[in-house]
C-alpha positions in Angstrom: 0.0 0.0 0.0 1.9 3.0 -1.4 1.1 5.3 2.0 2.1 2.6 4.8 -0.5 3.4 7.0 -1.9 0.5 8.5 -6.1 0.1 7.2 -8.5 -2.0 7.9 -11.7 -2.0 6.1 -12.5 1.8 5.6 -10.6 2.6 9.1 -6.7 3.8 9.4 -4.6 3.7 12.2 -3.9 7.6 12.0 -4.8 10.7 13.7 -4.1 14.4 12.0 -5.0 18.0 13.6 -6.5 20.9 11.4 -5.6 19.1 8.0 -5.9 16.3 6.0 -3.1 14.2 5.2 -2.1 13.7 1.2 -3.2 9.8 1.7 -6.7 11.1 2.8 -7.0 8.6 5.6 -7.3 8.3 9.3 -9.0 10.8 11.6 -8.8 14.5 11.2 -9.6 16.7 14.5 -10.4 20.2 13.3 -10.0 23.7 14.6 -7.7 21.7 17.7 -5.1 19.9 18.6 -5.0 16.7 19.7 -4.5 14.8 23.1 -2.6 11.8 23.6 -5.7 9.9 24.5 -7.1 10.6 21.3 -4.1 9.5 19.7 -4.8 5.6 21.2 -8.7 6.2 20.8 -9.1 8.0 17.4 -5.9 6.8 16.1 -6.5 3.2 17.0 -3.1 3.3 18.8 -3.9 1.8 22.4 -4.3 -1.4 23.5 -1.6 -3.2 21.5 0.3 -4.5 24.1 3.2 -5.2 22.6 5.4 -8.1 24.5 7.8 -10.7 23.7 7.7 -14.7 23.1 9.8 -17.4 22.2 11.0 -18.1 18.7 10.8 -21.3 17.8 11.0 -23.4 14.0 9.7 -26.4 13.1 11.0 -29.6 11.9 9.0 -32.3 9.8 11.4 -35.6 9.9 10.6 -39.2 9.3 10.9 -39.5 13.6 8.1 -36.9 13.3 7.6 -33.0 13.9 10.2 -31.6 16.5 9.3 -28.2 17.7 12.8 -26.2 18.2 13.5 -23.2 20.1 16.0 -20.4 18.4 17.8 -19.3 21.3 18.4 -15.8 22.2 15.5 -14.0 20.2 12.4 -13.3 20.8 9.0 -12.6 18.9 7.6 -9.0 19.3 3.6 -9.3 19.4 0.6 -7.2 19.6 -3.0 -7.5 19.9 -4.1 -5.8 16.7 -6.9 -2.6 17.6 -9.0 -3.7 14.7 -9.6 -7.3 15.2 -8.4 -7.6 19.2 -6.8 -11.2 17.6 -2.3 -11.3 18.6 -0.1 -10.9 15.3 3.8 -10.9 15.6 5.7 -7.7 14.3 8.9 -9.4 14.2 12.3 -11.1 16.0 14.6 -9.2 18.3 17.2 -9.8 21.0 16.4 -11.0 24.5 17.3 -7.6 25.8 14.8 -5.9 24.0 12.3 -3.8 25.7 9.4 -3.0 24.0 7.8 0.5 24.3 4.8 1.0 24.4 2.6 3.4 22.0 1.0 5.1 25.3 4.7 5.2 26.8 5.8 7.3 23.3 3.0 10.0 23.7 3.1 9.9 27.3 7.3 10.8 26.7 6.1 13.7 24.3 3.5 14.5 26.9 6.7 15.1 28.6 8.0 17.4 27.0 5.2 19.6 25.4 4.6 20.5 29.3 8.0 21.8 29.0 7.6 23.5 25.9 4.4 24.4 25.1 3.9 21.9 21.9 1.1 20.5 21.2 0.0 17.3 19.1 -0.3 17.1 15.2 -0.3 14.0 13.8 0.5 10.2 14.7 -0.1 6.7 13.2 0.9 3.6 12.8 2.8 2.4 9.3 3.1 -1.1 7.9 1.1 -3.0 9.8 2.4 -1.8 13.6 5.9 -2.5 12.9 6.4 1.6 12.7 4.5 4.0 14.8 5.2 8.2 14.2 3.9 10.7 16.5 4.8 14.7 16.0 3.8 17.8 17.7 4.0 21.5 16.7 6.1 23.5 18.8 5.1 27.2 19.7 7.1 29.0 16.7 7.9 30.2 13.5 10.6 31.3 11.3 10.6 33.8 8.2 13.0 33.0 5.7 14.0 36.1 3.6 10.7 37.0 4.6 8.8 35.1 2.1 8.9 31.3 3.8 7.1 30.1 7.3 9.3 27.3 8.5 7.2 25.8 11.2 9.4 23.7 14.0 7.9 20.4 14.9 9.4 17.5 17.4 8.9 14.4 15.7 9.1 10.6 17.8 9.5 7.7 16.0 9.3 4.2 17.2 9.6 0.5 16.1 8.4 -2.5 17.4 10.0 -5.0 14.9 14.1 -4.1 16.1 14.8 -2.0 13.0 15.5 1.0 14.8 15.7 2.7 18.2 13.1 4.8 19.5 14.2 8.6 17.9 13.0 11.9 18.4 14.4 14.9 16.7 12.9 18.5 15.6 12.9 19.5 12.3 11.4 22.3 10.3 9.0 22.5 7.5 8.3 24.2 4.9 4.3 25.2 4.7 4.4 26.0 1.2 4.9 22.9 0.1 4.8 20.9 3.2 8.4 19.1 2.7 10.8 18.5 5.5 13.7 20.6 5.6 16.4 18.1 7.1 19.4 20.5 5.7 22.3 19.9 8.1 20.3 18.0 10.8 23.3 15.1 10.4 26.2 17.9 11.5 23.4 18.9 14.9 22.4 17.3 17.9 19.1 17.4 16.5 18.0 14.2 17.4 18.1 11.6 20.2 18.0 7.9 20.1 16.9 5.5 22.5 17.5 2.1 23.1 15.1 -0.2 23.1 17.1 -1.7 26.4 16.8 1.6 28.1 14.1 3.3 30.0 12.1 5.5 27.3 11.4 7.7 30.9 14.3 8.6 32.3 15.7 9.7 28.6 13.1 13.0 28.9 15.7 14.8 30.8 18.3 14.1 28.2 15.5 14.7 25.6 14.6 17.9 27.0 18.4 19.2 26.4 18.9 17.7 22.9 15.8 19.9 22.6 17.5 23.0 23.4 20.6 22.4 21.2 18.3 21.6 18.3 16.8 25.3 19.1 20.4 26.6 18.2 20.5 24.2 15.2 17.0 25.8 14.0 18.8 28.8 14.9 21.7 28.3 12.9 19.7 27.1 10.0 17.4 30.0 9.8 20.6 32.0 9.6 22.2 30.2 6.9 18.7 30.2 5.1 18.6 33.9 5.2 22.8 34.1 3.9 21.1 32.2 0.8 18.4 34.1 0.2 20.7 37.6 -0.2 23.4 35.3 -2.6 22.9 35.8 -6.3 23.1 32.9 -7.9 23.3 32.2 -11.3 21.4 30.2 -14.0 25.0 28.3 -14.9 25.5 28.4 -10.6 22.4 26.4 -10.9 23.4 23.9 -13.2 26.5 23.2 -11.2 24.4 22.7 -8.3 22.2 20.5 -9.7 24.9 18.2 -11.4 26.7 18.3 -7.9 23.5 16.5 -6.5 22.6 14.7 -9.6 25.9 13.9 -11.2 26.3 13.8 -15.2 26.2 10.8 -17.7 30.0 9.7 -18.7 30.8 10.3 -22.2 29.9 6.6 -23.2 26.7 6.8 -21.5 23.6 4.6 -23.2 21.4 7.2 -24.9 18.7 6.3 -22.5 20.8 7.5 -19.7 21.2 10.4 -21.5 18.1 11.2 -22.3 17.1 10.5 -18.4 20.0 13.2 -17.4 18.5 15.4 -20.0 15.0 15.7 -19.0 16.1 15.8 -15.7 18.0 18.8 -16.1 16.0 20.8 -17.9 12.7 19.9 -15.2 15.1 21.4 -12.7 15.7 24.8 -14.9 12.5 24.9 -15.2 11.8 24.9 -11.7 14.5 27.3 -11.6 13.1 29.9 -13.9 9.4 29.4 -14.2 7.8 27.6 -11.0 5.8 30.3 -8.9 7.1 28.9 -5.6 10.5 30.6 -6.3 8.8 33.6 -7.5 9.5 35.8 -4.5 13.2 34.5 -4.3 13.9 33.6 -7.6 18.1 34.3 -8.9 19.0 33.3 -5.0 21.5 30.5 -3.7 17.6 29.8 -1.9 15.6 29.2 -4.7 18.5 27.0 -6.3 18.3 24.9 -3.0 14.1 24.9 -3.4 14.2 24.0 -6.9 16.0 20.9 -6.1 13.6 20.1 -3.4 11.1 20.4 -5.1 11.9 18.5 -7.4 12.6 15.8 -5.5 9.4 15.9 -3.9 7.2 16.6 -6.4 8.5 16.0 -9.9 11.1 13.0 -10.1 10.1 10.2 -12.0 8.7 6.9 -10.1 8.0 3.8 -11.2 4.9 3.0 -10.6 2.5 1.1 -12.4 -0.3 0.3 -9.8 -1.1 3.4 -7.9 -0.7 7.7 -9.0 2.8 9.0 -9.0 2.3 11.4 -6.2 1.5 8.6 -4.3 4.1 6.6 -5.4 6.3 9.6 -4.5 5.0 9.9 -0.9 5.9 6.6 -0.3 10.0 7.1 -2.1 10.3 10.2 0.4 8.7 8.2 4.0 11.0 4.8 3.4 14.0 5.4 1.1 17.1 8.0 1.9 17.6 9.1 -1.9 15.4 11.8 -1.9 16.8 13.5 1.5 20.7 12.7 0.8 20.1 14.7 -2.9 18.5 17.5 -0.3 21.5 17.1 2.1 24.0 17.7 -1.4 22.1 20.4 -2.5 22.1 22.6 0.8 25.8 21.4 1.5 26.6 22.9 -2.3 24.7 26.3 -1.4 26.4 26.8 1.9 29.9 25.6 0.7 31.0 29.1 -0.2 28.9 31.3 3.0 
């Protein structure tokens, strides 16, 4: 399902304040924000209990079936808030301590009493295994006057072992509702806990990742600002753009080619024509837009079953392509600030 949020029947496992998601599903709670009760109620998130069992295998031999335990891992299971019936998620260390979806808000909960954020969206993706909860924290930035960066905290969480429980703040971009991640990588922008730690004690530590990440905002809104007052040129552009995209070698197949070409001249266009560089258009800013936006909105997808804006939703919430191009682009733009 190209939006991974967990369905069943006409219900989704999702919960969104004021808006509706692209993916038109789950519950949307209008003219408020959320609670985190809501969030296990309306966003089917409560009640999944999610706890550990033996992995085992099984054996058919001529002696007969033999039942064999795998030792040292463990099966992470829930009950399933559609259907109340227990489904495993998937196999992790003995160590492993699950946490719990009313243990994530309740950690956010945390911190928005702190802060002053409140609740914007949460849901579960592919089938339970991934759960996402974010909030909106209490400000805004400008950049070059023209762009409302909104700063959200955003808590993800696995219960399949694939990653550790992570929360980082990030801002957005209204306009076009993309994530800006520039630079997060060089900031303490985001904090990891182990699944073998107590999600709890962590808010402390939490709390002053959160105030570093406040300087990193700070930093970027200054660097954002340095791009919007450098000219840059249509032939700048094109550097920038083959710095992210790279360029075909000279014995390149004329389909690669071809690919490189119409890639390259999407992005010009972006460059010269689309109306969401308007305002800042000839700007080191509007060179690191275009290529976001293009990455978001225009790359080609292969897909075959479903729209390509769907199909592009789903590139940008499980793959790293898309944000490493982002991460080239604004490390080209800033290279020379």
């Amino acid at each position: 399902m190209s939006h991974q949020i967990e369905t069943h029947d006409d219900q989704a496992a999702a919960i969104f304040a004021h808006k509706d998601a692209w993916h038109r599903l789950g519950t949307t709670v209008r003219g408020m924000a959320f609670t985190a009760q809501d969030a296990m109620t309306l966003g089917h998130l409560g009640g999944w209990r999610v706890r550990k069992a033996p992995v085992t295998t099984t054996e058919v031999t001529d002696d007969g079936v033999h039942v064999i335990e795998v030792p040292g891992k463990q099966a992470t299971i829930r009950t399933n808030p559609f259907t109340g019936t227990p489904e495993a998620l998937g196999v992790v260390g003995e160590g492993y301590v699950p946490i719990q979806n009313e243990e994530h808000c309740e950690f956010l909960n945390l911190l928005a009493d702190e802060g002053g954020a409140v609740f914007d969206t949460a849901g579960s993706l592919r089938g339970g295994r991934q759960v996402f909860v974010t909030m909106r924290l209490p400000r805004t930035m400008k950049v070059g006057g023209v762009d409302d960066v909104d700063v959200n905290i955003a808590a993800l969480n696995s219960h399949d072992g694939s990653s550790a429980f992570r929360v980082m703040v990030t801002p957005i971009r209204v306009v076009c509702a993309n994530t800006q991640r520039a630079a997060l990588r060089r900031n303490h922008g985001m904090i990891s806990i182990r699944h073998t730690t107590n999600a709890k004690a962590m808010v402390a530590q939490a709390r002053q990742a959160l105030g570093l990440t406040f300087e990193y905002v700070e930093d970027f809104e200054a660097q954002a600002e340095q791009l919007v007052n450098t000219t840059m040129t249509e032939a700048g552009f094109i550097d920038l753009s083959r710095a992210v995209f790279g360029t075909p070698p000279a014995r390149a197949s004329k389909r690669t080619a071809t690919t490189a070409k119409k890639r390259e001249q999407a992005l010009l266009a972006l460059w010269s024509d689309a109306v969401t560089q308007a305002t800042v258009r000839g700007t080191a800013w509007a060179g690191y837009q275009a290529v976001v936006e293009y990455v978001d909105h225009h790359a080609p997808v292969r897909s075959t079953d479903r729209p390509a804006d769907q199909a592009r939703a789903e590139r940008l919430l499980t793959t790293s392509g898309p944000n490493q191009a982002k991460d080239a682009a604004w490390a080209f733009a800033t290279a020379t600030l």
